[in-house]
C-alpha positions as CSV (number, residue, x, y, z in Angstrom):
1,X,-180.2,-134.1,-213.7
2,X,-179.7,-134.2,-217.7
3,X,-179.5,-136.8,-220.0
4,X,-178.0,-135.6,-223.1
5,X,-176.4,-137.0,-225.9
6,X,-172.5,-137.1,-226.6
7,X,-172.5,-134.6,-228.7
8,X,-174.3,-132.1,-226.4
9,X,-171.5,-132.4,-224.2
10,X,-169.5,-129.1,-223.5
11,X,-166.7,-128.5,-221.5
12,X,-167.2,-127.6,-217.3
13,X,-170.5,-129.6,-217.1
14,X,-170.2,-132.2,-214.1
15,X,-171.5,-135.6,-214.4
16,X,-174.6,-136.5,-212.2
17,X,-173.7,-140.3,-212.9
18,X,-170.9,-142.6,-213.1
19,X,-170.3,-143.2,-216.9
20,X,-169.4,-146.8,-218.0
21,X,-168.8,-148.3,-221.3
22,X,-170.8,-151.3,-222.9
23,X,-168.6,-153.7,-221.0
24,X,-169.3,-151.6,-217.7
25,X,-166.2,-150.2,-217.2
26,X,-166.0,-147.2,-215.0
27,X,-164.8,-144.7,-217.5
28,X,-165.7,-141.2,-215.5
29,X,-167.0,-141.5,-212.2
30,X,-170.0,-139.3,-210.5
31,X,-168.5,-135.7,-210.0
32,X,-166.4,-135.5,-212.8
33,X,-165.6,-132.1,-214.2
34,X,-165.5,-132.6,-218.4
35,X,-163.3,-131.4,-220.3
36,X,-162.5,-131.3,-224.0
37,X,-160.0,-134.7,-223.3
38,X,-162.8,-136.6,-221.5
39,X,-165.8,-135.8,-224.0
40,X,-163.4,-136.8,-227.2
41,X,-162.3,-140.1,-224.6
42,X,-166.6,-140.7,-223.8
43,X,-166.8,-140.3,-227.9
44,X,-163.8,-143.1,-228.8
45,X,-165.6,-145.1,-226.4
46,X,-168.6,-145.4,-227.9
47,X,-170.6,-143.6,-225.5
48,X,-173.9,-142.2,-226.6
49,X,-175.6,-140.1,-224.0
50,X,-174.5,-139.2,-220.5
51,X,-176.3,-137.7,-217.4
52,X,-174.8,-134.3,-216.5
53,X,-175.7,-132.0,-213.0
54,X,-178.4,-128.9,-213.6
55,X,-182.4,-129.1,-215.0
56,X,-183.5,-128.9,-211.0
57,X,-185.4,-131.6,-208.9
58,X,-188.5,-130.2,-210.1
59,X,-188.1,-131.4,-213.8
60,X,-187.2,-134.6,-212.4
61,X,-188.9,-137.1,-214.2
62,X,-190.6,-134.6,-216.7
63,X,-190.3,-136.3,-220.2
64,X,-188.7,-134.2,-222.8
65,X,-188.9,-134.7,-226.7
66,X,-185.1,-134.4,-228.7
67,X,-184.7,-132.2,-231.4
68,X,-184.9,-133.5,-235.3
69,X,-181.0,-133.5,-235.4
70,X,-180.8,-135.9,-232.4
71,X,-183.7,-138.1,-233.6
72,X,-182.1,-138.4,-237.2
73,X,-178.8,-139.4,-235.2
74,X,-180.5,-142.1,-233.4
75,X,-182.4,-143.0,-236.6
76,X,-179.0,-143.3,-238.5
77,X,-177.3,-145.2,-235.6
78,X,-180.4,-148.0,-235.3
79,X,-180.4,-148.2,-239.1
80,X,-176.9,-149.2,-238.8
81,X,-177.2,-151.5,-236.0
82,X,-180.2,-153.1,-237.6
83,X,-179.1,-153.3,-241.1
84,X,-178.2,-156.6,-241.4
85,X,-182.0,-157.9,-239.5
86,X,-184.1,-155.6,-241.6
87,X,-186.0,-158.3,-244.0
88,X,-187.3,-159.6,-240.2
89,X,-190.2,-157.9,-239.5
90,X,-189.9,-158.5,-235.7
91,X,-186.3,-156.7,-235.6
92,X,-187.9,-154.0,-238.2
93,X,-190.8,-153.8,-235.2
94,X,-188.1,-153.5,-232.7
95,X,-185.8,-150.8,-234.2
96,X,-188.8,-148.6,-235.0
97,X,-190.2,-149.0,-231.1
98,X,-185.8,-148.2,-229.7
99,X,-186.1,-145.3,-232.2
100,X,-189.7,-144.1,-230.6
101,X,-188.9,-144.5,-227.1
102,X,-185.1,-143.1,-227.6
103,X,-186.5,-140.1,-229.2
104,X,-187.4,-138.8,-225.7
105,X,-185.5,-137.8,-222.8
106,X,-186.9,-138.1,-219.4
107,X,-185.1,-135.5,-217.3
């Protein structure tokens, strides 16, 4: 199993998980085939990162680092969610630690 992010996504891959949105709404369930309709759906829904089939039982639970462009995505998208708690140094504390542990992928 994968975990990749949104835009990663590419037709014919087959979800290894139900996908919900933030509400947890089933949106896709387990088995699903995407296609072009359903990753531009996952995208108007908010959804960040999915887990797709492939990567083999024996890189199951092998820790994987993203590369820069998907960190300085997740940096940009805590930045936004934190902007309006950034003179807090607790919340400043907390976005850096999301953006540290989000900037790895455990397969």
């Amino acid at each position: 199993m994968l975990v990749l992010n949104i835009d990663e996504l590419k037709p014919g891959m087959i979800l290894a998980k139900p996908v919900r949105n933030f509400q947890g709404v089933l949106l896709l369930n387990e088995g699903t085939e995407l296609y072009e309709k359903n990753i531009r759906m996952l995208k108007s829904w908010g959804v960040g990162e999915i887990r797709v089939e492939g990567g083999g039982d024996e890189d199951e639970g092998r820790e994987v680092e993203l590369d820069s462009k998907a960190k300085e995505s997740i940096e940009r998208e805590l930045k936004e969610k934190f902007s309006e708690v950034l003179d807090d140094e607790i919340m400043v504390e907390i976005m850096r630690v999301a953006g540290r542990l989000s900037s790895r992928v455990v397969e």
